[in-house]
PDB file of N, CA, C and O in Angstrom:
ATOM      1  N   UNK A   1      40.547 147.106 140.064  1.00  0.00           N
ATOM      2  CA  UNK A   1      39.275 146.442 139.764  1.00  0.00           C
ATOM      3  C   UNK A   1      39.476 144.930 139.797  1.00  0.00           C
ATOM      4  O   UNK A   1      40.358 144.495 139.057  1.00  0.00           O
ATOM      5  N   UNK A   2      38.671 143.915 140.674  1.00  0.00           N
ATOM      6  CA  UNK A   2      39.019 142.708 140.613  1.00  0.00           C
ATOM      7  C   UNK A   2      37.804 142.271 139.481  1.00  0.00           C
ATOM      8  O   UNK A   2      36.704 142.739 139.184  1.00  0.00           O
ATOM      9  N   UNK A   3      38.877 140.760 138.883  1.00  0.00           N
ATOM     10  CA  UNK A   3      38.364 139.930 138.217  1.00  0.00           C
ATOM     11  C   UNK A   3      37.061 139.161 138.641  1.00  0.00           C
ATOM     12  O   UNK A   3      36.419 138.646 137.725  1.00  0.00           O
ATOM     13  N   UNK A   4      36.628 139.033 139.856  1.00  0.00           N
ATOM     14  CA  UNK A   4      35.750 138.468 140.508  1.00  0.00           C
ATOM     15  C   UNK A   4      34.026 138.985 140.051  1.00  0.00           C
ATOM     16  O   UNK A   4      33.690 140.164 140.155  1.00  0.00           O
ATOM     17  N   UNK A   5      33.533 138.428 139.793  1.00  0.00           N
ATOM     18  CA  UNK A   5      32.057 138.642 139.311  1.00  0.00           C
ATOM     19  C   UNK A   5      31.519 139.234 140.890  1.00  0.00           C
ATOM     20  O   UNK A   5      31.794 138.766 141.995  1.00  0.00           O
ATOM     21  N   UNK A   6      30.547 140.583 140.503  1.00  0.00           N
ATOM     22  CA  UNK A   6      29.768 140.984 142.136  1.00  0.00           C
ATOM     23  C   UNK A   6      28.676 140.327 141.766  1.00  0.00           C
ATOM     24  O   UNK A   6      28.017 140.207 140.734  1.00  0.00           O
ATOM     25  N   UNK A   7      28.629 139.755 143.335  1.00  0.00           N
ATOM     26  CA  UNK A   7      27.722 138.970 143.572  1.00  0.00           C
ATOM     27  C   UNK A   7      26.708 139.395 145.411  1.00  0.00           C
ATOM     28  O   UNK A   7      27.043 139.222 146.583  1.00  0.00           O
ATOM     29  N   UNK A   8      25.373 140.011 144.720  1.00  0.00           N
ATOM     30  CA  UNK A   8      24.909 140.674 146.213  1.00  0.00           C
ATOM     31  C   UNK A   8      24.813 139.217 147.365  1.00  0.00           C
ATOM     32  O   UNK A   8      25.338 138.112 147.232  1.00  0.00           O
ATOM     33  N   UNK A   9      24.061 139.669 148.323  1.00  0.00           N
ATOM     34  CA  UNK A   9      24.444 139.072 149.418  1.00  0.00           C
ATOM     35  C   UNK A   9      23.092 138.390 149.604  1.00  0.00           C
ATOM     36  O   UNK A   9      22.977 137.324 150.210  1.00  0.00           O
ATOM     37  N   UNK A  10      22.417 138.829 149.241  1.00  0.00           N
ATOM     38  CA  UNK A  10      20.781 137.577 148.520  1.00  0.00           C
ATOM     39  C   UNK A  10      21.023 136.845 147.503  1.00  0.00           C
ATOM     40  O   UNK A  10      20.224 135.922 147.344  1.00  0.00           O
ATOM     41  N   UNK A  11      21.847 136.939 146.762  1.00  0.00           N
ATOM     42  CA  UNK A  11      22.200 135.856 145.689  1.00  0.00           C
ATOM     43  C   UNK A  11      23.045 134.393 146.318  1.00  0.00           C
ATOM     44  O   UNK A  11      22.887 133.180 146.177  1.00  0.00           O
ATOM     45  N   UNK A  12      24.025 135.298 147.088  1.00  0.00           N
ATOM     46  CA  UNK A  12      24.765 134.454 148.027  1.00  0.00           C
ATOM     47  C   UNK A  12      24.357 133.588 148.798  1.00  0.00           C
ATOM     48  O   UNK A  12      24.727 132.414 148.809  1.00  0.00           O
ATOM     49  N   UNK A  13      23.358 134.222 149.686  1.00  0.00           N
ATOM     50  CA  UNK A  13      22.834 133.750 150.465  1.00  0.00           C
ATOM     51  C   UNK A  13      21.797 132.416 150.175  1.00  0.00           C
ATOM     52  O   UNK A  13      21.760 131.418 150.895  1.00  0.00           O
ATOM     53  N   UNK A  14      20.953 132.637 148.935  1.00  0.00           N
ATOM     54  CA  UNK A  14      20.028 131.777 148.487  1.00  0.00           C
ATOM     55  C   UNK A  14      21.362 130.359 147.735  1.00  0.00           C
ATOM     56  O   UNK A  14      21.189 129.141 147.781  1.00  0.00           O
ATOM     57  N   UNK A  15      22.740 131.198 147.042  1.00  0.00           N
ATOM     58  CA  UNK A  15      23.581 129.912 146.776  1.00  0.00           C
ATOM     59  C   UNK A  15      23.713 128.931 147.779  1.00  0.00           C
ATOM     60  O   UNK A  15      23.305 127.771 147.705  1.00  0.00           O
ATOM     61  N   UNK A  16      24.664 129.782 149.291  1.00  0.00           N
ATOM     62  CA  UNK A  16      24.638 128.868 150.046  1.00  0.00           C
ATOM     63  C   UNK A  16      23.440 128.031 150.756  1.00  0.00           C
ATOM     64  O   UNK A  16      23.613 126.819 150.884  1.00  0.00           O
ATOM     65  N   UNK A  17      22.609 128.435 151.078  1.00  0.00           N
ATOM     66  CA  UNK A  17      21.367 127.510 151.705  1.00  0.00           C
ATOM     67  C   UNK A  17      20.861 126.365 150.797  1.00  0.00           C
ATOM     68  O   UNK A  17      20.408 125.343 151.312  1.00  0.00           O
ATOM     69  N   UNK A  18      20.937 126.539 149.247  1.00  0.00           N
ATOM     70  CA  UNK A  18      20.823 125.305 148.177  1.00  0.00           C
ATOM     71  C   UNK A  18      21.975 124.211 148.518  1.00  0.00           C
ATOM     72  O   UNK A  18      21.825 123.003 148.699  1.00  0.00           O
ATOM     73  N   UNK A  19      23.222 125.014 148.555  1.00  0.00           N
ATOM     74  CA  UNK A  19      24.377 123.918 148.813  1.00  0.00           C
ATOM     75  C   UNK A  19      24.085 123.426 149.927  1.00  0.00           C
ATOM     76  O   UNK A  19      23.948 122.203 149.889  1.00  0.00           O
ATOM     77  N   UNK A  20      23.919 123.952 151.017  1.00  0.00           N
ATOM     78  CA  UNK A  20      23.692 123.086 152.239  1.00  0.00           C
ATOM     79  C   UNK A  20      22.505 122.087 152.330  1.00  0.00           C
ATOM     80  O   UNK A  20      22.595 121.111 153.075  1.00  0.00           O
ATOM     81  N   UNK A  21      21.477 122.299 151.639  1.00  0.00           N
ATOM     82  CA  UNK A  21      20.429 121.421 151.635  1.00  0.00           C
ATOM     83  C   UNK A  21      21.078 120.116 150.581  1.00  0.00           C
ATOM     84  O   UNK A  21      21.151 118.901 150.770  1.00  0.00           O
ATOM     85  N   UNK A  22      21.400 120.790 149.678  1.00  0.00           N
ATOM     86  CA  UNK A  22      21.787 119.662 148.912  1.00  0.00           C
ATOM     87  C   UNK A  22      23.302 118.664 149.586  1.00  0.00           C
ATOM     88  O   UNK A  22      23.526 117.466 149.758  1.00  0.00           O
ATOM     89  N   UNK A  23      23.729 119.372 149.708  1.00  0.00           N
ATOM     90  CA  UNK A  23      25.020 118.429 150.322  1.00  0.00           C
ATOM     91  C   UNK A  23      24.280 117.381 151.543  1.00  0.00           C
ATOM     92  O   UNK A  23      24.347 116.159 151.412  1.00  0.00           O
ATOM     93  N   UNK A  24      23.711 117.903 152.501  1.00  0.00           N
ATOM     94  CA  UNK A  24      22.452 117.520 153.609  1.00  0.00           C
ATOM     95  C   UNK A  24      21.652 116.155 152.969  1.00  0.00           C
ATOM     96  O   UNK A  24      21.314 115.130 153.562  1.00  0.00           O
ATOM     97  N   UNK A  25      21.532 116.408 151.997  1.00  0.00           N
ATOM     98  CA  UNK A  25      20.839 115.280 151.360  1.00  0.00           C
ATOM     99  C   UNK A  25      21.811 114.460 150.458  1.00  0.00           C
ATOM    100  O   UNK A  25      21.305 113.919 149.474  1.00  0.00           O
ATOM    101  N   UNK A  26      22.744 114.351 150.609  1.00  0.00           N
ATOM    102  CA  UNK A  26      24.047 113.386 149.969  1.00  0.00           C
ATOM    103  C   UNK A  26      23.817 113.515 148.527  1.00  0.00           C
ATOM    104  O   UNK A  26      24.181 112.633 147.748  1.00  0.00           O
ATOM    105  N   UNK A  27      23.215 114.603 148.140  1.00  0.00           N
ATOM    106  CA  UNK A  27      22.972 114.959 146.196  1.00  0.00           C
ATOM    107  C   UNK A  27      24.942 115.551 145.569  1.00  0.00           C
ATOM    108  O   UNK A  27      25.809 116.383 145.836  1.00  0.00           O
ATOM    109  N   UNK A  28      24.697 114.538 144.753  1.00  0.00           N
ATOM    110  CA  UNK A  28      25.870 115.621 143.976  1.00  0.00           C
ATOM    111  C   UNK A  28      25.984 116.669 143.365  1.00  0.00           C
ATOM    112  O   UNK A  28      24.864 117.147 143.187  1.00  0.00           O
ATOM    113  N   UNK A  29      27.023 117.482 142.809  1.00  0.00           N
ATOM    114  CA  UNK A  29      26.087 118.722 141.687  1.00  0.00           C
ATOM    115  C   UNK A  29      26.066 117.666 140.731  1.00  0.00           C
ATOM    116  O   UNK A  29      24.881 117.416 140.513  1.00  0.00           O
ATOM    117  N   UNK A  30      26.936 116.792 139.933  1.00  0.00           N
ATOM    118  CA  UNK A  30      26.292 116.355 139.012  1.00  0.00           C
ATOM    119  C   UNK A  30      25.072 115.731 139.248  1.00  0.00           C
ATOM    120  O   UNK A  30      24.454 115.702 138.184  1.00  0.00           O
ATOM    121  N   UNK A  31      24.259 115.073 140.407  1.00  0.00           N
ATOM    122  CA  UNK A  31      22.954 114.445 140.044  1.00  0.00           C
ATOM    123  C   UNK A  31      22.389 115.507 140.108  1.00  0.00           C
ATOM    124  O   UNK A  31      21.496 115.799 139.312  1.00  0.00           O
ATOM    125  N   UNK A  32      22.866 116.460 141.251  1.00  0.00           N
ATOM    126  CA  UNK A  32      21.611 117.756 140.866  1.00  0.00           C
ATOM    127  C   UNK A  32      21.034 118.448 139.673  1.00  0.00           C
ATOM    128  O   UNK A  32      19.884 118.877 139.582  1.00  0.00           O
ATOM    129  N   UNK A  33      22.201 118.515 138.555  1.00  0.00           N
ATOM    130  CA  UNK A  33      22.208 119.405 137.264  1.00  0.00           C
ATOM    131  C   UNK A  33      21.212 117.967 136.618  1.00  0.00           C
ATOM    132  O   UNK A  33      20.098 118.288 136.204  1.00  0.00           O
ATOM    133  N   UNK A  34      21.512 116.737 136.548  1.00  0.00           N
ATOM    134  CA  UNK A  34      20.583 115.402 135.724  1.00  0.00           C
ATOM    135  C   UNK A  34      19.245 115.788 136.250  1.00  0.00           C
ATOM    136  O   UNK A  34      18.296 115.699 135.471  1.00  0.00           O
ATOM    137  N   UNK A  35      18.986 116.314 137.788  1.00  0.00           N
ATOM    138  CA  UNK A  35      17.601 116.502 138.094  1.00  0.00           C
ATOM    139  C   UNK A  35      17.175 117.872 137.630  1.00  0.00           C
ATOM    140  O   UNK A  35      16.145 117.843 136.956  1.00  0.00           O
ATOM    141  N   UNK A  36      17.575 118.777 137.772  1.00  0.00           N
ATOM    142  CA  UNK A  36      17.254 119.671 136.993  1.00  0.00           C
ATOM    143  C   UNK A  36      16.890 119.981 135.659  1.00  0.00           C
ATOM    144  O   UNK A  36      16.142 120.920 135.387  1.00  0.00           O
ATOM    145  N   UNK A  37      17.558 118.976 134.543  1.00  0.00           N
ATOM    146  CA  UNK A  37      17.952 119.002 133.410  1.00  0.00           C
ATOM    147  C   UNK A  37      18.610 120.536 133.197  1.00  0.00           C
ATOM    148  O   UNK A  37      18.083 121.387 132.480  1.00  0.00           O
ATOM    149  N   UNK A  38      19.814 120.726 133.925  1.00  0.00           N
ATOM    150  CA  UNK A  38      20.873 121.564 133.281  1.00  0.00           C
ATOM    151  C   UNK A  38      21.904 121.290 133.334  1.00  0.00           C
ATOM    152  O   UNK A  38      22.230 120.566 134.275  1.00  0.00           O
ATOM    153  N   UNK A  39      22.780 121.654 132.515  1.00  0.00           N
ATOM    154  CA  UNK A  39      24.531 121.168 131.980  1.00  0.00           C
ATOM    155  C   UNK A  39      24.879 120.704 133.414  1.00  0.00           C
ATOM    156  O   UNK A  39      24.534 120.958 134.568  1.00  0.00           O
ATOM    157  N   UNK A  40      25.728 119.903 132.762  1.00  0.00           N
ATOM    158  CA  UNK A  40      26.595 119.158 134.072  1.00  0.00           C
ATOM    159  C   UNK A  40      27.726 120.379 134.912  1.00  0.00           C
ATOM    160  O   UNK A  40      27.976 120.468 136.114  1.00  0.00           O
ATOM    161  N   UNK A  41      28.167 121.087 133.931  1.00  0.00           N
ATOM    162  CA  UNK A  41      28.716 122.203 135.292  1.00  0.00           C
ATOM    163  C   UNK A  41      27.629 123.270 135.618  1.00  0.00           C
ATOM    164  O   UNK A  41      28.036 123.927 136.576  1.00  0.00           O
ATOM    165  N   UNK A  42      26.499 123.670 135.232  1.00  0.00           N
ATOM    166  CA  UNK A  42      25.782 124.752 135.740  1.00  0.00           C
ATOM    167  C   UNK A  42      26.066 125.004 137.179  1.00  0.00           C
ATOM    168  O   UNK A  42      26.543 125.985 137.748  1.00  0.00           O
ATOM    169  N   UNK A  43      25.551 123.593 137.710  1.00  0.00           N
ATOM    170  CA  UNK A  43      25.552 123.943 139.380  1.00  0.00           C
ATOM    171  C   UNK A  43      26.577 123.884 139.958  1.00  0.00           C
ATOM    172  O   UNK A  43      26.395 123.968 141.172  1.00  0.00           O
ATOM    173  N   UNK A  44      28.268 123.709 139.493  1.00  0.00           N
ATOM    174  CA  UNK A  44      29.420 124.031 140.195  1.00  0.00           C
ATOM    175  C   UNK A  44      29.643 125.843 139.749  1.00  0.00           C
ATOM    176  O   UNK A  44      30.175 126.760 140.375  1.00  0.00           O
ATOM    177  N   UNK A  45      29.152 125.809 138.766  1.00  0.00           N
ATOM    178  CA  UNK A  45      29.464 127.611 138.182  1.00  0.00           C
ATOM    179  C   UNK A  45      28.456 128.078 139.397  1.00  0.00           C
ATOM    180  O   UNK A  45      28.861 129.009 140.093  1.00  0.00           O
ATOM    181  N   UNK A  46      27.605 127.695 139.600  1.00  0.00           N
ATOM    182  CA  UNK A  46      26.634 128.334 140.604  1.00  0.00           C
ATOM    183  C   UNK A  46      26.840 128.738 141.763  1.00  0.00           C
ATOM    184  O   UNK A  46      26.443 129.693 142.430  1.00  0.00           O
ATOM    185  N   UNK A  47      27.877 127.433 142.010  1.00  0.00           N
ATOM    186  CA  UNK A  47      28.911 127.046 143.815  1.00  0.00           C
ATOM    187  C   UNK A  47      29.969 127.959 143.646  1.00  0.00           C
ATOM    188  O   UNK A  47      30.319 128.677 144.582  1.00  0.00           O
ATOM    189  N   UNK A  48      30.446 127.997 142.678  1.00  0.00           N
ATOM    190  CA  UNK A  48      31.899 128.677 142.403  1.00  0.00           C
ATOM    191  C   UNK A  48      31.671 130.427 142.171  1.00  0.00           C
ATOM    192  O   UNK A  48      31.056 130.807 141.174  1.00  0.00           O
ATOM    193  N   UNK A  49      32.361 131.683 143.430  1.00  0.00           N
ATOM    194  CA  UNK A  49      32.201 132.588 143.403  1.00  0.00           C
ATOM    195  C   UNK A  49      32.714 133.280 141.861  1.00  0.00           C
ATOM    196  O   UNK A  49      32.339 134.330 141.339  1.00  0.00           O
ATOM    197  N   UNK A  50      33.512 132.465 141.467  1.00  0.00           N
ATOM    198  CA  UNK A  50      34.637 132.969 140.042  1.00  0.00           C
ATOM    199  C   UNK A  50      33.320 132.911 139.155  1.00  0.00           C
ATOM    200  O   UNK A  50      33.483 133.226 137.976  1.00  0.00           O
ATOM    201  N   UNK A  51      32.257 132.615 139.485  1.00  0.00           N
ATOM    202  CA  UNK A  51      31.512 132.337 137.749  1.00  0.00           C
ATOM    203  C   UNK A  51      29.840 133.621 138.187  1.00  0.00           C
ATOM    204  O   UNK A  51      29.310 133.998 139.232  1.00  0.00           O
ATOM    205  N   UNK A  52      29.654 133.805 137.062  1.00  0.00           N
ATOM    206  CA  UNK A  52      28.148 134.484 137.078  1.00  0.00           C
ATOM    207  C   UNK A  52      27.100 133.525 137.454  1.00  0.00           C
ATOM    208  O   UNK A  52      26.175 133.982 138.126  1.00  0.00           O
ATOM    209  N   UNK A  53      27.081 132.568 137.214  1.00  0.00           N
ATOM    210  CA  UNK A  53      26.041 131.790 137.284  1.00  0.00           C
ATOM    211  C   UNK A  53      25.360 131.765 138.718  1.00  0.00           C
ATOM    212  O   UNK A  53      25.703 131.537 139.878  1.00  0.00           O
ATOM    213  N   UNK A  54      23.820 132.241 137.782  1.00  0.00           N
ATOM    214  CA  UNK A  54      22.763 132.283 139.274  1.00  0.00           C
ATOM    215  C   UNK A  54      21.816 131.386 139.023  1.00  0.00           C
ATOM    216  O   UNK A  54      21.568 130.797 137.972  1.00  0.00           O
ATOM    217  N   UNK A  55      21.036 131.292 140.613  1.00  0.00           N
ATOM    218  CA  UNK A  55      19.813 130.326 139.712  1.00  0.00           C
ATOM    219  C   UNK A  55      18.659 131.180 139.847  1.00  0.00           C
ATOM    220  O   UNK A  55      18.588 132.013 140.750  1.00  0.00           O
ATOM    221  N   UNK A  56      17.806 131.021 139.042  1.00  0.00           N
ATOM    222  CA  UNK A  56      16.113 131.880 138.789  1.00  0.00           C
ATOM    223  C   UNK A  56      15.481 131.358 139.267  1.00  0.00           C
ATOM    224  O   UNK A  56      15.572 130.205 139.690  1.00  0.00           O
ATOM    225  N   UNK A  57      14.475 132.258 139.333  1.00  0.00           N
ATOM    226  CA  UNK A  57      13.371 131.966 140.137  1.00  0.00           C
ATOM    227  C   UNK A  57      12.270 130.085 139.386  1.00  0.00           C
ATOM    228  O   UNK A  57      11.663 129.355 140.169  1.00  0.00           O
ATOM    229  N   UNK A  58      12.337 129.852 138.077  1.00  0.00           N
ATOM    230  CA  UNK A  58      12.658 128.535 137.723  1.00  0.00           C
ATOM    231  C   UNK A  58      13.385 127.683 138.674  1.00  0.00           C
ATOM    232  O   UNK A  58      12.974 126.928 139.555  1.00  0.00           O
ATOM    233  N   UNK A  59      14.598 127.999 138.266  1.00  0.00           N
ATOM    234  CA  UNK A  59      15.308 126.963 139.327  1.00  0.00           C
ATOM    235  C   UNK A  59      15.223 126.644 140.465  1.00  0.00           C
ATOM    236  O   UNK A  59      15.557 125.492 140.739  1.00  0.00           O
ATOM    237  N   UNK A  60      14.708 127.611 141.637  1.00  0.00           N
ATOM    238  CA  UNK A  60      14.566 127.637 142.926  1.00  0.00           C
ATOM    239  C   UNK A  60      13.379 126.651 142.813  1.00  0.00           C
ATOM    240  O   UNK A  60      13.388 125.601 143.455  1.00  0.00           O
ATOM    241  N   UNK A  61      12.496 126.945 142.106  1.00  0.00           N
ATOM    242  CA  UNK A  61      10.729 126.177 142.087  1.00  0.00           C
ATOM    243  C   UNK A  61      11.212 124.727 142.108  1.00  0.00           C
ATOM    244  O   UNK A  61      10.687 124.021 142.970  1.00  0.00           O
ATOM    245  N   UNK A  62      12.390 123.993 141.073  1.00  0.00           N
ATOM    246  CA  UNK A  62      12.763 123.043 140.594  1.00  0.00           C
ATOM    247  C   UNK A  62      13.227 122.467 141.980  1.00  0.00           C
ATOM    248  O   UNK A  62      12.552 121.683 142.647  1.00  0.00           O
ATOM    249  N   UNK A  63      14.392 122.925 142.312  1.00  0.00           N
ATOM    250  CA  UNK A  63      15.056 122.877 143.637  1.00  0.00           C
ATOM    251  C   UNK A  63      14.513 122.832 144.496  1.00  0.00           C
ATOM    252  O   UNK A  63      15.247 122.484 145.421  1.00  0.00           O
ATOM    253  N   UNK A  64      13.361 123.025 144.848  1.00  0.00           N
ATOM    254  CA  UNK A  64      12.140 122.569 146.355  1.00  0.00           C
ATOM    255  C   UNK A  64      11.598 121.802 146.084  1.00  0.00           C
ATOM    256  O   UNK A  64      10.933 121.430 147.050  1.00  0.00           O
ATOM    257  N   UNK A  65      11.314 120.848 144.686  1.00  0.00           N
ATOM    258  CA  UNK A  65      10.799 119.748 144.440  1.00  0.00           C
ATOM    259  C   UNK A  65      11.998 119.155 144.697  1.00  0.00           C
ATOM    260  O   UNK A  65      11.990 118.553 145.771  1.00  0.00           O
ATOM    261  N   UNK A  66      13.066 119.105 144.073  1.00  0.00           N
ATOM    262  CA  UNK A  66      14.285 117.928 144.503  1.00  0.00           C
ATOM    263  C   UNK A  66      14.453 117.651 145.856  1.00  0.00           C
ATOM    264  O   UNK A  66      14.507 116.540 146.383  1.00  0.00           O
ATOM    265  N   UNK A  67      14.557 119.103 146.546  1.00  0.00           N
ATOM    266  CA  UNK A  67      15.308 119.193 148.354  1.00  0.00           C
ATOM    267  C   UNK A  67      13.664 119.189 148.898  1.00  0.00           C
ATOM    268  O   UNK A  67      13.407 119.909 149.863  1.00  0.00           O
ATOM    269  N   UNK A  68      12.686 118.473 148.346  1.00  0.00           N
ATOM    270  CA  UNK A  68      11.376 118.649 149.069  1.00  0.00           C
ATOM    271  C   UNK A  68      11.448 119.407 150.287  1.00  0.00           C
ATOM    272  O   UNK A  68      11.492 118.980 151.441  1.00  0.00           O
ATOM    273  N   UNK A  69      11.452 120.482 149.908  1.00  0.00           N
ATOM    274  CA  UNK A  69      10.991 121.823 150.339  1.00  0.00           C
ATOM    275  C   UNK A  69      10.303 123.223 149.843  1.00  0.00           C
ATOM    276  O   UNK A  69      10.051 123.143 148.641  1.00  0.00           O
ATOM    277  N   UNK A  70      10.000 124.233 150.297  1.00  0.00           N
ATOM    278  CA  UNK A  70       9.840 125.300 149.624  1.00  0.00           C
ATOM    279  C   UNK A  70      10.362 125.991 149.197  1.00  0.00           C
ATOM    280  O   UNK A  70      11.360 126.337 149.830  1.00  0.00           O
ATOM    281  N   UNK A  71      10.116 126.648 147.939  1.00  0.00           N
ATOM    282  CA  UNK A  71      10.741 128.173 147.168  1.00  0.00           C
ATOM    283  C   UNK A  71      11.228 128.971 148.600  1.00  0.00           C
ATOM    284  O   UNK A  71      12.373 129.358 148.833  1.00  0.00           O
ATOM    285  N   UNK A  72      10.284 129.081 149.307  1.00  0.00           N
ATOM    286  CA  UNK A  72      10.622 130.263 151.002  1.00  0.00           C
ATOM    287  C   UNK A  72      11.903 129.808 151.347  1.00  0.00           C
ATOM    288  O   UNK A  72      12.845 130.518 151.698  1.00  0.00           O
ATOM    289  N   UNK A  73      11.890 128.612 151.234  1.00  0.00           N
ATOM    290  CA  UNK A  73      13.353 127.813 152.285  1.00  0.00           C
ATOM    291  C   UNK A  73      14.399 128.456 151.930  1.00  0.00           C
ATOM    292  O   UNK A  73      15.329 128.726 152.690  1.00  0.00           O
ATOM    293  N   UNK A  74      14.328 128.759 150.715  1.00  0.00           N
ATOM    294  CA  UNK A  74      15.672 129.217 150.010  1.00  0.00           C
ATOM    295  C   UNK A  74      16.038 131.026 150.196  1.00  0.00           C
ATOM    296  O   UNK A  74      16.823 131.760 149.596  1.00  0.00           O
ATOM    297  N   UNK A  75      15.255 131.221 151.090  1.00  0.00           N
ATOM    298  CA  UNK A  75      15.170 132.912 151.292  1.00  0.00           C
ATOM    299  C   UNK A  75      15.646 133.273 152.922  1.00  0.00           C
ATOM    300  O   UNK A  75      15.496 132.401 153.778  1.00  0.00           O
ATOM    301  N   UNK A  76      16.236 134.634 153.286  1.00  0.00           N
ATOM    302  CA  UNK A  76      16.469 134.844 154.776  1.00  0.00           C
ATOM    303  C   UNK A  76      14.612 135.215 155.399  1.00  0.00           C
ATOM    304  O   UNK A  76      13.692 135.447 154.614  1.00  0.00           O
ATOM    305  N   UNK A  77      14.525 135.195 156.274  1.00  0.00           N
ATOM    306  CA  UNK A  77      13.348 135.680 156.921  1.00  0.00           C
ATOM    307  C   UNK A  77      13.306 137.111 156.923  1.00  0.00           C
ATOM    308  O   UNK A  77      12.204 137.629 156.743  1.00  0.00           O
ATOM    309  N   UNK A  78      14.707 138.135 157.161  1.00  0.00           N
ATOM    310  CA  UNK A  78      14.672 139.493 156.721  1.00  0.00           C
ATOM    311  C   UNK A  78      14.743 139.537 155.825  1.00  0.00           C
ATOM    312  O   UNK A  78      14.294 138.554 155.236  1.00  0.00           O
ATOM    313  N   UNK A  79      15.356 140.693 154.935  1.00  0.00           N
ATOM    314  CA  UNK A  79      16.017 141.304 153.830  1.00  0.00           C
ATOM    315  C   UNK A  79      17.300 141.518 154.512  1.00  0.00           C
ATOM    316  O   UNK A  79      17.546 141.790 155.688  1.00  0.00           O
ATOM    317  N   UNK A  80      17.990 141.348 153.586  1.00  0.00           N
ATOM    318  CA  UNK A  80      19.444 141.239 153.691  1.00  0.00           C
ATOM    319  C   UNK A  80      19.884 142.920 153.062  1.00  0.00           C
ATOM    320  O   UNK A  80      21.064 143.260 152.982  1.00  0.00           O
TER     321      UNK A  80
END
């Protein structure tokens, strides 16, 4: 049994496309977590497969105002 938190492949998927927008836009995680108002590591636990940390459907809403874009952006066009 590994130590590794399961993590589906829509969770994943919506992590990486945040990181890429955000990195895309020269944001740090720390300015990201100040824009968000959440802890300064939330959004590396978020990046980091070792941690549970997801973001909600809150956060995504938050996160298309920062990466001025949409809640959609952050989704595949299929189902995964």
């Amino acid at each position: 049994m590994s130590d590794k938190p399961e993590i589906s492949p829509i969770e994943q998927y919506v992590i990486d496309e945040v990181k890429r927008r955000r990195v895309a836009k020269g944001i740090s995680q720390r300015n990201l977590a100040y824009m968000l108002d959440v802890s300064i590591g939330f959004i590396g636990n978020v990046e980091n497969p070792r941690y549970r940390a997801k973001y909600n459907i809150a956060h995504l809403n938050e996160l298309a105002k920062v990466l001025n874009c949409s809640p959609q952006d952050f989704l595949p066009e299929k189902s995964l």
